[in-house]
C-alpha positions as CSV (number, residue, x, y, z in Angstrom):
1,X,30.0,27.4,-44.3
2,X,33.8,27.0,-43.7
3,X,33.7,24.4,-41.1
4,X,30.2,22.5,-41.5
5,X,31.9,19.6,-38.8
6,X,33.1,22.5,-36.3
7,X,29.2,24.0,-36.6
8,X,27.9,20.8,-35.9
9,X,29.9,20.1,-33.1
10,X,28.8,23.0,-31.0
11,X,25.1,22.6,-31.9
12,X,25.4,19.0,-30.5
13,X,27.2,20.4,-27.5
14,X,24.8,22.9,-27.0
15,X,22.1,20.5,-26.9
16,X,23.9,18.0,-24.2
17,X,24.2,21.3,-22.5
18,X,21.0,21.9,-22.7
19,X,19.5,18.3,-22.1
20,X,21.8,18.4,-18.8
21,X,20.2,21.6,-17.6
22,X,16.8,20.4,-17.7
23,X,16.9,16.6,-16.7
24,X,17.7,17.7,-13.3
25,X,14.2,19.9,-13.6
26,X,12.2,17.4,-15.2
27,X,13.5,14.5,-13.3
28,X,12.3,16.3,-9.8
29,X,8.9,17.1,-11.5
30,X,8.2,13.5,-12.6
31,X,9.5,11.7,-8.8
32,X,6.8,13.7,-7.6
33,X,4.5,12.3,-9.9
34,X,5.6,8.4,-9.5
35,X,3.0,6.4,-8.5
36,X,3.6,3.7,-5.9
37,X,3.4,1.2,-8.4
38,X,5.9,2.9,-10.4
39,X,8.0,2.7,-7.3
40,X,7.7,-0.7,-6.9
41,X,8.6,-1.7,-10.9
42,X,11.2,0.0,-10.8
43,X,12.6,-2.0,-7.6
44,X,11.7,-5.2,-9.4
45,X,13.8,-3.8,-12.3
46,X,16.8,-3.1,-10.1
47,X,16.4,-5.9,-8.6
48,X,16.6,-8.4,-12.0
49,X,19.8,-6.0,-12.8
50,X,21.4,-7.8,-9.9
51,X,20.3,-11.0,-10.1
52,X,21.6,-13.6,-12.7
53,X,20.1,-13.7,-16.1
54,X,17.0,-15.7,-15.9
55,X,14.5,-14.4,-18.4
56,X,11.6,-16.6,-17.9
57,X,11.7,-16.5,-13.7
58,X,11.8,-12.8,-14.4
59,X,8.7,-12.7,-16.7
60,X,7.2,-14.2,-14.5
61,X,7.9,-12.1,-11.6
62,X,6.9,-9.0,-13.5
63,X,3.5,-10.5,-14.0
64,X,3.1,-12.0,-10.1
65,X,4.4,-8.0,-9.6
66,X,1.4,-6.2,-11.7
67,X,-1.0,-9.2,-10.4
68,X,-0.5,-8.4,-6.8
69,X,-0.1,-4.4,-7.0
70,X,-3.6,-5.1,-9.2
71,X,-5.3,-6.9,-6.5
72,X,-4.3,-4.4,-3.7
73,X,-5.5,-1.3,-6.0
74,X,-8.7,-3.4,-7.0
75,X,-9.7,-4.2,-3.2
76,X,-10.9,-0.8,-2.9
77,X,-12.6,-0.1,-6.0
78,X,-16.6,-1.5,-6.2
79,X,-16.2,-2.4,-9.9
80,X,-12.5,-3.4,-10.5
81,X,-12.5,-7.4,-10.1
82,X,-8.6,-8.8,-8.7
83,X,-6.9,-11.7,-10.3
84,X,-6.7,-13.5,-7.2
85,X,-8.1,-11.8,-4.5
86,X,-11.5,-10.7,-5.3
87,X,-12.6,-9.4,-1.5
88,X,-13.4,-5.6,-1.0
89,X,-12.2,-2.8,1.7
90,X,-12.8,0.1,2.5
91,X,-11.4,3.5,3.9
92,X,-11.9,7.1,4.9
93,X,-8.6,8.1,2.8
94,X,-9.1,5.3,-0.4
95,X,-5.5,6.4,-2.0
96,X,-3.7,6.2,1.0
97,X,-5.0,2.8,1.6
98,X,-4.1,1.7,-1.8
99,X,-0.7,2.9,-1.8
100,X,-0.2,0.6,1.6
101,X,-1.9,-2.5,0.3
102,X,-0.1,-1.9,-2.8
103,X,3.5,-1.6,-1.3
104,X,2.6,-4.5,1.1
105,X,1.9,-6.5,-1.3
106,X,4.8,-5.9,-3.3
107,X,7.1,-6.0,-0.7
108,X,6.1,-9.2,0.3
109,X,6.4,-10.6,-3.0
110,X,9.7,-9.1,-3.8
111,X,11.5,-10.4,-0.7
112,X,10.5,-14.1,-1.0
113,X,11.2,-13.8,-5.1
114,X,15.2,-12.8,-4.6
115,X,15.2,-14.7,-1.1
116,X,17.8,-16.7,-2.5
117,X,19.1,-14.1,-5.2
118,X,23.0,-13.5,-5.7
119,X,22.5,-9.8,-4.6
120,X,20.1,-11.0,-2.0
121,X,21.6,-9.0,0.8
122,X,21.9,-5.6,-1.1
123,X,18.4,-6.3,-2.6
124,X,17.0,-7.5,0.5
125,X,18.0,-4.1,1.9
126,X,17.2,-2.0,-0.8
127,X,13.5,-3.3,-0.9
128,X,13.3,-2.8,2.9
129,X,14.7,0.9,2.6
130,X,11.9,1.6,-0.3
131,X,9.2,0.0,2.0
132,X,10.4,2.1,5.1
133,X,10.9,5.6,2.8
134,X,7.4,5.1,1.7
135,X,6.5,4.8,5.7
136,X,6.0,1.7,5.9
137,X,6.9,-0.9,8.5
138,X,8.8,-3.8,6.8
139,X,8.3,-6.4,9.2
140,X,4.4,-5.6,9.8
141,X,2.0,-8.0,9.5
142,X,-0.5,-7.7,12.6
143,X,-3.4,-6.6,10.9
144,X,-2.5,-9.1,7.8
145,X,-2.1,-12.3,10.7
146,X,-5.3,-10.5,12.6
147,X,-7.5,-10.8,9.1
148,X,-6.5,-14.1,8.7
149,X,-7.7,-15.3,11.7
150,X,-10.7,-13.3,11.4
151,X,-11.4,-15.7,8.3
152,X,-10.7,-18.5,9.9
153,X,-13.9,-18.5,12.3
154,X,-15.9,-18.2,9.1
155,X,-16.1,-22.2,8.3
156,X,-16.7,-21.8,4.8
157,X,-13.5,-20.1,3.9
158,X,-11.5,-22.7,6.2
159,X,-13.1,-25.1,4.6
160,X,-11.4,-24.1,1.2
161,X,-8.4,-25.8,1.7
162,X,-5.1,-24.6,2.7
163,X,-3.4,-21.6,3.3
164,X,0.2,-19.7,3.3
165,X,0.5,-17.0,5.7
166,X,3.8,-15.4,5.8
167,X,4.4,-14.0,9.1
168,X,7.4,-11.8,9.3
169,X,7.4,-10.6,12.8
170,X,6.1,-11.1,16.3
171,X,6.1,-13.8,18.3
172,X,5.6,-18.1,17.0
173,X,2.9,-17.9,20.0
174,X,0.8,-15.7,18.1
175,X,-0.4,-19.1,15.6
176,X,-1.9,-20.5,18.7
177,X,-5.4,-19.6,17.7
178,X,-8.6,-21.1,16.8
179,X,-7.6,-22.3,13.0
180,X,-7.0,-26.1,13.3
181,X,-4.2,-26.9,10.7
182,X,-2.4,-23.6,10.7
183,X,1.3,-24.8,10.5
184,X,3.9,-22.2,12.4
């Protein structure tokens, strides 16, 4: 061969040319494909990108991440056991329902974890946008605020101790209910 470099420059071209012709077809392929979790790691990872350099805050919210998505997806399976919350649900469409408590779930987490980020306002309204293209309502938590006073007439579970609720919408006169020592 006369010009081994020249060959091998065009073979390498032809492949980038190539690679760029079929990303665009593989990448629409594989977004239908994301799962919800998927959707919600990958927000976590975009997130980190914009926050400072903390490794082991970030470890750590990867594993809260996959703890609570785990939880949600396990509520609705009769064998799978959660990490932290161990109570079952059901529903006529199970996958639908998953990909909700999952997304809640992570959404929640998400926004009080870069609260007080460097990029919390372009974060903050990135993880809001993802919540509402899924078709989700961000600031939704009725039936979350309605369960939790549903366990709070059971007097075993109040007795357990103390609880967080984070209540994201609706009115302060909503925590006027039967739960004695539910701080607003």
């Amino acid at each position: 061969m006369l010009f081994p470099s020249l060959a091998r420059k065009v073979h390498v071209r032809l492949l980038a040319l190539l690679a760029a012709m079929l990303v665009p077809c593989m990448d629409g392929v594989a977004a239908e494909q994301h799962s919800v979790a998927r959707e919600w790691n990958e927000a976590l990872l975009g997130s980190i990108k914009s926050d400072r350099a903390r490794p082991p805050v970030h470890a750590r919210n990867l594993f809260h991440l996959s703890a609570a998505m785990w939880d949600a997806w396990a509520a609705y399976d009769p064998e799978a056991t959660g990490w932290l919350f161990t109570e079952k649900h059901s529903a006529i469409d199970v996958e639908a329902a998953r990909r909700q408590a999952v997304s809640h779930a992570a959404y929640r987490l998400l926004r009080q974890r870069f609260l007080l980020s460097v990029g919390a306002t372009t974060i903050q309204a990135k993880l809001s946008a993802l919540m509402t293209g899924l078709g989700y309502d961000p600031t939704y938590t009725g039936k979350a605020f309605a369960g939790l006073r549903a366990q709070c007439a059971d007097p075993t579970w109040a007795q357990a101790g103390s609880v967080v609720f984070i209540h994201s919408g609706g009115e302060p006169a909503l925590f006027t209910g039967p739960c004695q020592g539910l701080a607003t």
